[in-house]
N, C-alpha and C positions, 0 to 999 in steps of 0.2 A: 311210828305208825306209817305202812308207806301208803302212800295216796291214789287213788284207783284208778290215775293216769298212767301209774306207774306198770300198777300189776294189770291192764288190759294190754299193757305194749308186752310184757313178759308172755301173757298169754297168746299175743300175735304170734310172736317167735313162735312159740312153740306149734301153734297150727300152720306156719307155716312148714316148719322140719317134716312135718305129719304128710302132708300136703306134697312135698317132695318126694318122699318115701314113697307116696304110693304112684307114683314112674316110675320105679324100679319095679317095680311088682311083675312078675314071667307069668307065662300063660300056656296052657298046652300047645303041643306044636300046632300050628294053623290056626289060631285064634288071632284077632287082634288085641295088640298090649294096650293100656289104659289110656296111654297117650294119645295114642295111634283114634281109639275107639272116641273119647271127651272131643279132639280137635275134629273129627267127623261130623260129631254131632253139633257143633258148632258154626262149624260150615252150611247145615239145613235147619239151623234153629231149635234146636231142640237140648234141652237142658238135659243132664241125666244126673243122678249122685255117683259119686265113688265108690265103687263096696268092698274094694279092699285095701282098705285102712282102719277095720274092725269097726265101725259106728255104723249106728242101727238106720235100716235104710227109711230114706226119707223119698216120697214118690206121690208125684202128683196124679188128683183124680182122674179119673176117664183113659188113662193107659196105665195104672199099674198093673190092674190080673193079666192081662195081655202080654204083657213084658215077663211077669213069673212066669207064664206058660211056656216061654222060649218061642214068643209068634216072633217070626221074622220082619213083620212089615213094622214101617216103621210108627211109631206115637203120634197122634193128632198134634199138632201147633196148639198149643194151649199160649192166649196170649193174658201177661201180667201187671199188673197194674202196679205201679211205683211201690205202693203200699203195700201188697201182696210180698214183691220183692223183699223189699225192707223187713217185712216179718220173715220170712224166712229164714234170711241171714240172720235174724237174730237166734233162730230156735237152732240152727248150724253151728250159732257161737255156744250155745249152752252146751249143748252136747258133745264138744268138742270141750268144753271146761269142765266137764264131769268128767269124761275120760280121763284129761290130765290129770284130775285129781285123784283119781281113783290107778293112777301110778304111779309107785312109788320111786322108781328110779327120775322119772319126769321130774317130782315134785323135790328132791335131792338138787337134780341140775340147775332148778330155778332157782333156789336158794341161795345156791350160791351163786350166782351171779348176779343177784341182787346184793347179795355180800360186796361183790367185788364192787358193784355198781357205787354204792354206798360207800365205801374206801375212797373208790375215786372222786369223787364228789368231794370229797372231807379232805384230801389233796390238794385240788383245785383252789378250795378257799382258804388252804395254807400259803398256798402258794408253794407246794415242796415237791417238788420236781422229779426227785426220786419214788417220792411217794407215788405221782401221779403214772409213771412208766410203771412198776411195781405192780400196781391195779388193775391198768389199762392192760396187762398180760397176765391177769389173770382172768380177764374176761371170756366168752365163748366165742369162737369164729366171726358169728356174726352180732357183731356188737349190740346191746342192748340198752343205745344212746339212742336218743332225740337228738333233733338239729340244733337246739340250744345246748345240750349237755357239749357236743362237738362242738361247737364254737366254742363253750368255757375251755376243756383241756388244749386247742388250743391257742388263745391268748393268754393264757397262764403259762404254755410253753416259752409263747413268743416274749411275755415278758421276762420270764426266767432268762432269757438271753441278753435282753437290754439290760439287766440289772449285772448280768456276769461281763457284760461290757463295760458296763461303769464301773466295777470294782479293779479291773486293769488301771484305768485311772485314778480313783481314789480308794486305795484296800483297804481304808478306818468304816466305806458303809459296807463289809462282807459282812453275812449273817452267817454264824455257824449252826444254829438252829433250822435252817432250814437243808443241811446236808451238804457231801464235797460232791461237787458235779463240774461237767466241762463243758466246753460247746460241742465237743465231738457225741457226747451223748443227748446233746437236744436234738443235735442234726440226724440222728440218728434216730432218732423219737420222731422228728418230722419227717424224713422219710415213710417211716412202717405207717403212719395217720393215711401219706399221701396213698400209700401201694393199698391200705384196707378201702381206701375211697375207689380205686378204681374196682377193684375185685366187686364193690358194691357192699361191702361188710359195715360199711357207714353211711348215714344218711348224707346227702352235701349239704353243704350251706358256704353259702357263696363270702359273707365273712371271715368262717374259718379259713376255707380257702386260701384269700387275704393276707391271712397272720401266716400260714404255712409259707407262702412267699416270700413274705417279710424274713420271716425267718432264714430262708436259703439265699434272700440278699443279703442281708444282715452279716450273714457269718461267712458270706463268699461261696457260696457253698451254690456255683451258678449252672451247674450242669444239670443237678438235681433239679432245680427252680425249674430251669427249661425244660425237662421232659415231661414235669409234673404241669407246665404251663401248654405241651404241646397236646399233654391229653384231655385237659380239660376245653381246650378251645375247638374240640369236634363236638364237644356234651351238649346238652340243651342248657335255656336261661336259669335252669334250677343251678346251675352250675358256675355261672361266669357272671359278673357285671362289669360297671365301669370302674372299678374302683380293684377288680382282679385284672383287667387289661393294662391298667395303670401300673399295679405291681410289674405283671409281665415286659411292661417298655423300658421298667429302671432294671430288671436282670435282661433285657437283652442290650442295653448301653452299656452294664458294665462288666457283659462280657463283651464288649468289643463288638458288637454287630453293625452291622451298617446301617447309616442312619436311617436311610429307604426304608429296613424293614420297620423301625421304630415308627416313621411317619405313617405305613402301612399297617399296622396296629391302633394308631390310635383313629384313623379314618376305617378302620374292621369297626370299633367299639362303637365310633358314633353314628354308621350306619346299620349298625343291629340296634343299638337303642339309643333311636333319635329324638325319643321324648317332643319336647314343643320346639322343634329347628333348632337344638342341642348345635347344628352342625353353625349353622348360621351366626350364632350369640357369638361363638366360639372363634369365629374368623375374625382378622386382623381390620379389614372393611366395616364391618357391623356398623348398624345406626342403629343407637339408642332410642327408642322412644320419647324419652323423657330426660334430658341430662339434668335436670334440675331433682330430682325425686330419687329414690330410691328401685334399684331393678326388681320388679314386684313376681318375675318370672322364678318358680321354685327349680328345684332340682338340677340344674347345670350342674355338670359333672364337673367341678373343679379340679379333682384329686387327680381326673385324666390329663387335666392342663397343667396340673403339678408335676406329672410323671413326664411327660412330652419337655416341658421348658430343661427337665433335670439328665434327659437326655440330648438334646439341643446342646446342653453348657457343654457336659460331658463330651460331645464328639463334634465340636467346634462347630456348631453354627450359630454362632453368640447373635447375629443380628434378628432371626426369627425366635431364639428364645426372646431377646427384648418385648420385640411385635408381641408375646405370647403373655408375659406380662402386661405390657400394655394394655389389653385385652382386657386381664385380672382387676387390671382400676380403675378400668372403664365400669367393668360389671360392678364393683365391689369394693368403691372407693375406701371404705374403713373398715374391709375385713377380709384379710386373704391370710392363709396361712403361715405359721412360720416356718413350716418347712422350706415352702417355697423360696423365704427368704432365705433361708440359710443355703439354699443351693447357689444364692449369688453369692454369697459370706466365702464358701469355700473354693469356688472355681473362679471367680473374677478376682483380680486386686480389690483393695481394701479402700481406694479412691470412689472405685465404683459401686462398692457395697454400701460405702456410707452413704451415699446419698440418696438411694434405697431404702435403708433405714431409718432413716432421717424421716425420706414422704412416709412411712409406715405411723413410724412414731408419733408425728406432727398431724396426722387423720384420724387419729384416736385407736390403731391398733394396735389388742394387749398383747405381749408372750410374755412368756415363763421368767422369771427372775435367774435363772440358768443359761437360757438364749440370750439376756441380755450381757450376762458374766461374758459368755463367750464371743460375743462381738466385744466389747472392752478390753477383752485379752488380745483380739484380732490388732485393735486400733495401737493397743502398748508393744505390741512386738512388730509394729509395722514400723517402727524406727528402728535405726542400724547402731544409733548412739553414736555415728562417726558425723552429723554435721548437726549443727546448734539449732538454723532455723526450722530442719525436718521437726526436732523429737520438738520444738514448742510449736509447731502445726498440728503435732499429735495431741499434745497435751490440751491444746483449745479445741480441736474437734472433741476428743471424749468428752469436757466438760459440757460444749455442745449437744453433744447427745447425750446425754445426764438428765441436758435440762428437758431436752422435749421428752424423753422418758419417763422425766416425774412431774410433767405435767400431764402424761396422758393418766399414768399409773397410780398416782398421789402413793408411790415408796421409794424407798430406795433400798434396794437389799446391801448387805453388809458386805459381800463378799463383793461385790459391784464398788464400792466405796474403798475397798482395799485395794482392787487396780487400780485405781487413780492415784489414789493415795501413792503407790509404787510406781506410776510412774511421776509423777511430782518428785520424789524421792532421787530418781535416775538424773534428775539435773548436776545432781554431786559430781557424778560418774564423765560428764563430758569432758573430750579433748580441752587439755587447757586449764582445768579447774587446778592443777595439784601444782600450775607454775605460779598462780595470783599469789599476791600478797595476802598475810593475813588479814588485813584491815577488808581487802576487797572480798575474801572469801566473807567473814564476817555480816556485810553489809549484804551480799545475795544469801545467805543462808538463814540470815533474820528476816526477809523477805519472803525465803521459799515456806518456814516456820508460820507466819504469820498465813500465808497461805493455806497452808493443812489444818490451821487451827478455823480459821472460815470453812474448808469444806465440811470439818468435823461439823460444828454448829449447824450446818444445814443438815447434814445427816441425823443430828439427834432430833431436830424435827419431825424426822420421818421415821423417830426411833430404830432409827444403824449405827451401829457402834462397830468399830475400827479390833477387825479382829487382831490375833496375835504378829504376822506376818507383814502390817502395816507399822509397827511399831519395830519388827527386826527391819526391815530398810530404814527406817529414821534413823536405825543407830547404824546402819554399816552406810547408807548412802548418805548421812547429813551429817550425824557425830563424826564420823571417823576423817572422812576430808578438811572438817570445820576445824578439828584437830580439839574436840570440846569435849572433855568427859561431862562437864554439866548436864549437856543436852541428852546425852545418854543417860545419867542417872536421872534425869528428869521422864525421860520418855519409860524405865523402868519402875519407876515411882506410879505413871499412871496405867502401866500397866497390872500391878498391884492395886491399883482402885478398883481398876474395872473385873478383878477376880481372876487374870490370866496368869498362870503357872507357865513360865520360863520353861524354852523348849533348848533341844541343844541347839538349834539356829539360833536364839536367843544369846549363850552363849558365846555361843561362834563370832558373833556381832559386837559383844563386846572384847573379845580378843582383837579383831580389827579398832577398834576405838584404843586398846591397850599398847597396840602398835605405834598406832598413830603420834601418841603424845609421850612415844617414850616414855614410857611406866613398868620399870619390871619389876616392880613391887605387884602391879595388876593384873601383869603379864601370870606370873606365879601364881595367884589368887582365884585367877579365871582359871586356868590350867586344871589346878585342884580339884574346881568345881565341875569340869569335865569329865575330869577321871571319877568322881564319885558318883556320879551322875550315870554313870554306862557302869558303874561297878554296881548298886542297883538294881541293873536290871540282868547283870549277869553277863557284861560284855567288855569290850575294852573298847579305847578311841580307836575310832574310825579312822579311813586314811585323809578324809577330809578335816579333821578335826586334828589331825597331823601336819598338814601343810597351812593350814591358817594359821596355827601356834609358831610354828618355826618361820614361815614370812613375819609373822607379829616380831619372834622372839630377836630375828636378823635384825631387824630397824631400830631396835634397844640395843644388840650389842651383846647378846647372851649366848656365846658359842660355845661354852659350856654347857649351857642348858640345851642348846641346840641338839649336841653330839652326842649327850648322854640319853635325851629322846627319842633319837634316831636310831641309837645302836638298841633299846628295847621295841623299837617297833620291828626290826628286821626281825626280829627271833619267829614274829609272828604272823607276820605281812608276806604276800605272794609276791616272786620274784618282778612281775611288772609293776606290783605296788612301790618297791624298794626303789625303782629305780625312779617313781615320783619323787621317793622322798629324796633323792642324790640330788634333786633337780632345786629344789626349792632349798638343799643346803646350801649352794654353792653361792656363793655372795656374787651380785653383779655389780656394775658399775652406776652410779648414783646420775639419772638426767640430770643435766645443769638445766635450769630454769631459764627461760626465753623471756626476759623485760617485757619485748613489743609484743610479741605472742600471748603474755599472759594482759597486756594493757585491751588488746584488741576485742579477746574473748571475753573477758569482762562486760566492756560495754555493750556486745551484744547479747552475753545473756541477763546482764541486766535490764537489757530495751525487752528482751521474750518474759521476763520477770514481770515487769510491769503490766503489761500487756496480760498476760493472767492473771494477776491482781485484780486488773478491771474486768476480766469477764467473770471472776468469784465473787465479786463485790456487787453483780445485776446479779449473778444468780442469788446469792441472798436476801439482795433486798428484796425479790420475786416471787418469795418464796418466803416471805415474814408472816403468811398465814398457810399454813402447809391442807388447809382444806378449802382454798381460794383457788380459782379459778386463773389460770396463765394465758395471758393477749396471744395466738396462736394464728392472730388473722394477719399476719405482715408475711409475706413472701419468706421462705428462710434461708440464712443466707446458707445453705448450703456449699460444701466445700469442692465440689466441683463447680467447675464455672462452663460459663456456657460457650461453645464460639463465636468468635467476634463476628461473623456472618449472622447468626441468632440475633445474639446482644444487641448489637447495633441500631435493630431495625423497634419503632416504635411501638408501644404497650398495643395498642387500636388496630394496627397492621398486622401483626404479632397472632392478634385473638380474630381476625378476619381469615386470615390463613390456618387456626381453626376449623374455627365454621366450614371453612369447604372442605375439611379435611372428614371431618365425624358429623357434619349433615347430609341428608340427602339434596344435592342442588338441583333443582328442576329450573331450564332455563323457558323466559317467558315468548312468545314470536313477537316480533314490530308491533302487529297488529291487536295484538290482546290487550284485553284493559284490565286495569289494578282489578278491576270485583270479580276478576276470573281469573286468579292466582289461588295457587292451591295453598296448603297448610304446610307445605316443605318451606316453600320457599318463603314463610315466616314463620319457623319454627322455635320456638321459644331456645334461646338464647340467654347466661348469663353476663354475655358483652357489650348486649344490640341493648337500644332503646326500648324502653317497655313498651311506646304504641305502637311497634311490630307484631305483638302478641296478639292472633284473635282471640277476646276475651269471650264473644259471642258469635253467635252464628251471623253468617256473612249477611245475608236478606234482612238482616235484621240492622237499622241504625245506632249505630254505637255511641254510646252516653256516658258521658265522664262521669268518674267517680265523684259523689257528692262529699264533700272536706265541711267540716262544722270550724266556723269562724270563731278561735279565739276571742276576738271583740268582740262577739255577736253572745246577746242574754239569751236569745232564741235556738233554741233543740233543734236538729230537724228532728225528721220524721224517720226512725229507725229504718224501717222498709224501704225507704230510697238513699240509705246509703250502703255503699260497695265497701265491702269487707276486706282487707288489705290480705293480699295471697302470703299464705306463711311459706317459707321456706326451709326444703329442710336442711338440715344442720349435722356435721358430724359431732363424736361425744368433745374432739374439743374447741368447737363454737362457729365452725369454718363449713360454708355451703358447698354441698355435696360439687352445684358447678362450679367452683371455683376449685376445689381438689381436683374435678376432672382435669380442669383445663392446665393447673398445674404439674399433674403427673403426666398428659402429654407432651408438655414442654420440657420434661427432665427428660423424660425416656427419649427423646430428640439429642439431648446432650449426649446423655448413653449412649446412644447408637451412634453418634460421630466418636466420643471420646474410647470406643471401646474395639472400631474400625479402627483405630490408628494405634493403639495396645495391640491389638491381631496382628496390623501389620508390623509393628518394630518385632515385636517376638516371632515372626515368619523369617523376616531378616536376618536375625540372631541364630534362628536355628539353619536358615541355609549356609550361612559365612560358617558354621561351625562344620557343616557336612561338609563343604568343602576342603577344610582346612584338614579333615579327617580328625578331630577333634568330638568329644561327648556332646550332647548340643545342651544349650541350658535351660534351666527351670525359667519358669514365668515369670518377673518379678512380681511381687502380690503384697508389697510394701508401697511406702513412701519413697521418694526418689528426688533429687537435687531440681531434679526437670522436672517433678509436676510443681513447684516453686516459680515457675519460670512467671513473670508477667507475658500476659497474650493468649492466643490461642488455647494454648496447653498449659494451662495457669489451675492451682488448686488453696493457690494460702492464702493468707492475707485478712482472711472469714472468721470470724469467733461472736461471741455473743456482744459482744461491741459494734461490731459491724452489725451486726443483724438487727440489734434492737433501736440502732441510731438513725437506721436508713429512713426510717417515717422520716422525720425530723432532718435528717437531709436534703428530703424529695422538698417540703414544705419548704425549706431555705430558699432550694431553687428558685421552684415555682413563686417565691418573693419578688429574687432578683429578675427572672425574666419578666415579672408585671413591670418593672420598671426600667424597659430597655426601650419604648415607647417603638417610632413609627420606626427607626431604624433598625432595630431588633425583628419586627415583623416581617420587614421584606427578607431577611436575612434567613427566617425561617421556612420565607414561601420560596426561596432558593434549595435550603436544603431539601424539602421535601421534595421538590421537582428532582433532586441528583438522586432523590432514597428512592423514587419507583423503581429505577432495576437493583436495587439493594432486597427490594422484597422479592422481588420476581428472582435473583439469585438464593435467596432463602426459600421463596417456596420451591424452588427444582432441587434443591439440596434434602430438604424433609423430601420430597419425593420420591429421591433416590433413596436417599436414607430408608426407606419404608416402603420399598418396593414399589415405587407405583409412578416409575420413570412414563 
C-alpha cells in the first residue's frame, strides 16, 4: 500500500513535466510565448492561468469577461488573502490529478517508477549494491526520491565500500549473497549520484553528500571528490555543512594540496557557520568557563577539528595538529572520537600514540573492539625482535593498556587477547634463545607458560578465550625452541577442549616442534596429515608447507625424504617457486653456540621475565571482580616520559603554570583592594585552595560552611548548613579538572617529544638527498634510544611502576618528615635555585605552544 507521501511527490513530478511543457508551447508570429507573457505579468502583479496545457481555465472575479473579450487593458490588482491563496492551489492540485489520471500513458509512467522506486528501496535494506545501481537506472530523469531516500542509497553505497575494503583484509567475512562487485563500480555509482545532484535530478541533503565524499576518499578516487567538492561549495547551506567541509579538507590533504588551502577551508566552514563562537571554542587560547564541569555548549563542530588535525599529521604540521587536540580535551575530556585517534595511531610512531591512548582510555573513552585490535597489533609489531629490552617494553606496555582498556570497557575481546598472547609467545624467537642451555631455556619457558596461563584466567573473566592462532604460536614460538613435544601436545589437547579444529598453521607448527626434537617418526606423521588435509579440499601442499617440512625434515637427517619431496613438488611448482625449494635443500652449516652470549641473554630475559610476571600478577589480582570498579585516580605511568625540564619542576609550580596558561589572568593596579577583584582572577581552580572560590556574591559576607560535630548529640538546623559542591567525575572516577590538567601536561610532552622525532627524521632525510641515496621512512616503532635514561627516555613504566608510585610518593614524604631543621633549610635552598627552573619551563611551554 504505498503511502500518500509517496504518491503526492509522484504527482508533483508529474505537474511539474506539465508545467515545463507548456514553455515550449509556439504562438503565431507576433504574439508573446507563455513565458515571455506569465514573467510580464509578474512583473505588475498580476496572476494569470496557463491555457495551454489543456486544464480548464481557472479565472478570477472582476476581470474574467474582460480578458475573453481580448480587452487589451490590463486586469484590476485583485489582492489575496493567504487563505484564498492556499485554496486555490489546492483546486490547481485537483485538477491537475484528474487530468493525470484520466491519462493513460501518464499513469503507465508512474507505475513504473514507483516500481523502480520500490526495488530501490528493497536494495538499500539488503544492502545489495548491484541491486541498488540496477534500480536507481531504471528510474525517470528526474529522480522520484526524497532527501531521506537519497541519503539511504547513499550510505548503503558508502558502506558497500567499507565492507569491500575489509574483505581485502579478511576474505572469510565476503558475503556472496549480496553479489560480485568492485570499487570501480561503487566509484562509479557515486559519480552519476554526484552529476544527477548537480543537473538538480536529486534532491541535496547535506549527509548524503558526506558519504559521497567519503566515498571518493575512501577509494582514492580524489579528483572526483574535488570537483564534486568545488561544485557544491558555490551552492547554498541546503547543500554543504561542517561536517561536508570536513570531508572536503581530508580529499584536499590527500591529494597533496597545500596546507594554506586546507586551513582556508576549515576558517570558510567556521565563518559561514559560526553557530555560538564555534570559531573561539575552537582556537588553541580558548578559556573555558568552567574547568571543573562539563562543556554544556552543544554543537561544536568536532568532525571539522577532526578533518583539520588529520590534515595537519598528514602534511607535517604535527605541532598545531597537537594544539588542535589539545583543544579536543579541553572541550571534551571523555569523549573525542576514534577516528581522531587513529590519525595519530597511523601518522606518528607508536611512542606517541600510546600515550594518547593511554589519556583516552584512562578518561573513560569507549571504541570498538577492532580499534583496540589494531593498536595491539601496532604495539606487537613496533618491535624489531632484534634487542631483548625493546620487545619486553612492548610487551609491558600492551599489558598496560589492556589494563586501562578493561577498566574503562569491563571486556576484553578475544582477538585482542590473542595479540598479547603472540607477542608473549615471540620471547622464544629472540637473539640468543637457540644458544642457552636446556636447563636455562626450561626455566624461562615455564615462566613465559605460567604467564599465558594468568592472562588466560583473566580473560575468562571477561569471557575471552584464546582463539586458534594463539595456541599455533605456543607451539612453534615456545614448543619448538623449548625443544618439548609435551607442550605441544598439551597445547593441542586444549585446543580440542575448546572445540577448535586444527588449521594447516596448526600443522605447520607442529612440523617445527617435529624438527626440533628430532623425530622423524613425527616428521612422517605430520607430513601425511598435511598431504590429506589439501587432498580434501582438492589441492596439494603449498610451497610453504614445502619448506617448513624440509627445514624440519634437514634437522632429522632425512635426505631421502627430502629429495624425493622435492623432486614431486617441481613437477608442479613455478619455476621461482623451485628455486625456494633448492634453497631450503641445501644443508648449511650448524652455528656453534656462544657460552657467554647465551649465559648473558639469559639473565636478561629472565630479569624482562619477571618483571612481566609482576605486572600479570596486579593485573589479576585487580581484576578478581570483573564487575568492580579499577583505582584510575593515580597519574599513569605512561610510557612516554616527560623532559627533565618538565619533570623536574614541583607538582604546585607545575599546575600554577597552568593556571596562567588556560585562565583568563587579569592583573590587579597597586592601588585596588581585594573587594574589587574580579571573578578571573579567582577563578575556580582544581589546584588553588578552595577559599579562592567565590561561593557568593561579593557585597555579601561570606560564611563558613556549617560542619555537624561528631561529638555533638545536637543536629543543627538543615537550612544553615552548606551543601558540599559535587564534582563531576568521568565514567572512570577521575574529576573532569584533573583529566584537564593532565592532558595538558601530556600534550606538552608531545609536543617537545615529537619536535625532536620531526627533527631527527628531517636529518635523515637531508643526509640522504645529499648522499643521493632514497631518503627513509619514519621510524614508527620502538627503537634502542627511546630506552635511553634522560631526556628521551620511554621504558622502565609497567604496571609495577604505575601502581606502586602512591606507595612510593608516601615513603618519601615519611623520610623527608624526618629530616628535621637540617632538611628544611636544604629545601628553602632548592627552591630559591628552582625559580628559574620554572621560569625556563614556562618559556619552553610557551614556545612549545606558540605563545613565545
Amino acid at each position: 500500500m504505498l503511502t500518500f507521501g509517496l504518491r503526492r511527490a509522484q504527482l508533483d513530478l508529474q505537474c511539474h513535466r506539465l508545467w515545463l511543457r507548456s514553455f515550449s508551447s509556439a504562438h503565431s508570429p507576433g504574439a508573446k510565448s507563455v513565458r515571455a507573457q506569465f514573467t510580464l505579468d509578474r512583473h505588475k502583479g498580476i496572476t494569470r492561468p496557463l491555457r495551454k496545457d489543456g486544464l480548464e481555465e481557472l479565472s478570477e472575479r472582476g476581470w474574467k469577461k474582460g480578458w475573453q473579450n481580448g480587452s487589451t487593458d490590463d486586469p484590476p490588482k485583485i489582492a489575496k488573502s493567504p487563505a484564498q491563496q492556499r485554496k486555490r492551489e489546492r483546486k490547481i492540485n485537483r485538477v491537475l490529478g484528474a487530468k493525470l489520471r484520466d491519462a493513460p500513458e501518464s499513469r503507465i509512467l508512474k507505475l513504473e517508477a514507483l516500481g523502480a522506486h520500490g526495488e530501490l528501496l528493497d536494495a538499500v535494506s539488503k544492502e545489495d549494491i548491484k541491486g541498488v545501481i540496477q534500480a536507481y537506472s531504471s528510474l525517470p530523469e528526474k529522480k522520484p526520491l526524497s532527501s531521506e531516500d537519497f541519503h539511504a542509497v547513499a550510505q548503503c553505497t558508502h558502506a558497500c565500500l567499507r565492507f569491500l575494503n575489509l574483505e581485502y583484509l579478511a576474505p572469510h567475512l565476503k558475503d556472496s549473497k549480496k553479489g560480485q562487485y568492485d570499487t570501480s563500480d561503487i566509484v562509479a555509482f557515486a559519480e552519476r549520484l554526484a552529476e544527477d545532484i548537480r543537473r538538480g535530478y536529486l534532491v541535496p541533503n547535506t549527509a548524503a553528500h558526506l558519504h559521497l565524499l567519503g566515498i571518493f576518499r575512501e577509494s582514492k578516487s580524489l579528483a572526483a571528490g574535488e570537483k564534486f567538492w568545488r561544485w557544491l561549495q558555490t551552492q547554498d547551506d541546503s547543500h554543504v555543512s561542517t561536517g561536508v567541509y570536513g570531508a572536503a579538507i581530508e580529499i584536499f590533504a590527500m591529494a597533496g594540496r597545500p596546507l594554506q588551502d586546507c586551513e582556508k577551508l576549515y576558517d570558510e566552514a567556521l565563518a559561514r557557520f559560526p553557530g555560538s563562537f564555534f570559531a573561539y571554542h575552537l582556537s588553541p587560547n580558548a578559556i573555558l568557563p568552567d574547568r571543573e564541569k562539563p562543556m554544556e555548549l552543544k554543537g561544536i563542530p568536532m568532525h571539522l577539528q577532526e578533518a583539520i588535525i588529520r590534515a595537519r599529521l598528514l602534511l607535517g604540521d604535527t605541532r598545531n595538529a597537537y594544539l588542535a587536540l589539545d583543544t579536543a580535551l579541553r572541550l571534551y575530556p571523555t569523549n573525542i572520537s576514534h577516528r581522531l585517534l587513529k590519525n595519530f595511531l597511523i601518522e606518528r610512531p607508536i611512542t606517541e600514540a600510546y600515550t594518547i591512548y593511554a589519556m583516552a582510555y584512562r578518561a573513560g573513552m569507549n571504541t570498538s573492539g577492532q580499534v583496540f585490535k589494531t593498536l595491539m597489533s601496532s604495539l606487537r609489531l613496533a618491535s624489531n625482535m632484534t634487542s631483548i629490552p625493546v620487545h619486553f617494553q612492548v610487551l609491558r606496555a600492551m599489558v598496560s593498556m589492556m589494563y586501562v582498556f578493561v577498566g574503562n570497557s569491563k571486556k576484553i575481546p578475544s582477538n585482542t587477547l590473542a595479540e598479547l598472547t603472540i607477542a608473549i609467545t615471540h620471547i622464544g624467537l629472540l637473539p640468543g634463545v637457540a644458544a642457552m642451555t636446556q636447563r636455562q631455556r626450561d626455566e624461562i619457558f615455564q615462566l613465559v607458560l605460567d604467564i599465558i596461563k594468568t592472562l588466560w584466567d583473566v580473560g575468562a573473566r571477561f569471557e575471552a578465550t584464546p582463539p586458534a592462532s594463539a595456541f599455533v604460536n605456543i607451539i612453534k614460538n615456545i614448543a619448538a625452541p623449548a625443544q618439548s613435544r609435551s607442550i605441544a601436545e598439551n597445547a593441542m589437547a586444549d585446543m580440542t577442549a575448546l572445540g577448535l579444529d586444527p588449521t594447516e598453521a596448526t600443522r605447520r607448527a607442529m612440523m617445527n616442534v617435529a624438527g626440533a626434537i628430532a623425530d622423524e617418526e613425527m616428521v612422517q606423521s605430520t607430513w601425511d596429515d598435511i598431504v590429506a588435509s589439501r587432498s580434501a579440499k582438492g589441492k596439494r601442499p603449498d610451497l610453504i608447507d614445502l619448506n617448513v617440512t624440509i627445514k624440519a625434515a634437514r634437522q632429522v637427517g632425512m635426505k631421502a625424504f627430502i629429495q624425493q619431496q622435492a623432486d614431486v613438488a617441481k613437477q608442479y611448482l613455478s619455476s621461482k617457486e623451485q628455486s625456494s625449494i633448492d634453497y631450503y635443500t641445501m644443508g648449511r652449516d650448524e652455528v656453534v653456540p656462544n657460552s657467554e652470549l647465551a649465559r648473558s641473554t639469559a639473565e636478561e630475559i629472565l630479569e624482562g621475565v619477571k618483571k612481566l610476571r609482576a605486572d600479570l600478577a596486579i593485573f589479576d589480582e585487580k581484576t578478581k571482580d570483573p564487575s568492580g570498579a579499577m583505582d584510575f585516580s593515580k597519574r599513569p605511568g605512561m610510557l612516554l616520559r616527560e623532559p627533565s625540564i618538565f619533570a623536574k619542576i614541583p607538582e604546585e609550580e607545575m599546575r600554577r603554570i597552568y593556571d596562567e596558561f588556560t585562565t583568563e589572568q587579569v592583573r590587579k593596579s597597586p592601588s585596588s583592594d581585594d573587594k574589587d577583584a574580579t571573578f578571573a582572577e579567582h577563578e575556580t581552580s582544581p589546584f588553588s585552595p578552595d577559599d579562592t572560590v567565590p561561593d557568593t556574591d561579593p557585597t555579601v559576607p561570606k560564611t563558613d560552611p556549617i560542619v555537624p560535630d561528631p561529638a555533638s548529640t545536637t543536629q543543627p538546623d538543615p537550612s544553615t548548613v552548606t551543601p558540599a559542591r559535587s564534582m563531576p567525575l568521568s565514567p572512570t572516577g577521575i574529576p573532569l579538572s584533573t583529566l584537564r590538567y593532565e592532558s595538558w601536561r601530556a600534550i606538552n610532552a608531545l609536543l617537545y617529544h615529537s619536535a625532536r622525532n620531526d627533527r631527527a627524521h628531517a636529518a635523515a632525510v637531508d643526509v640522504a638527498i645529499w648522499e643521493g641515496s632514497s631518503p627513509p621512512k619514519r621510524p614508527m616503532g620502538f627503537t634502542g634510544e627511546n630506552l635511553e635514561v634522560g631526556e628521551w627516555g620511554f621504558g622502565g613504566v609497567g604496571l609495577r611502576e604505575w601502581l606502586g608510585e602512591g606507595q612510593e610518593r608516601e615513603e618519601d614524604v615519611g623520610a623527608r618528615g624526618e629530616e628535621g631543621e637540617e632538611g628544611e633549610e636544604g629545601r628553602k635552598r632548592d627552591g630559591e635555585e628552582s625559580k628559574g627552573d620554572v621560569e625556563l619551563a614556562r618559556g619552553e611551554i610557551g614556545r612549545l605552544r606558540g605563545r613565545e
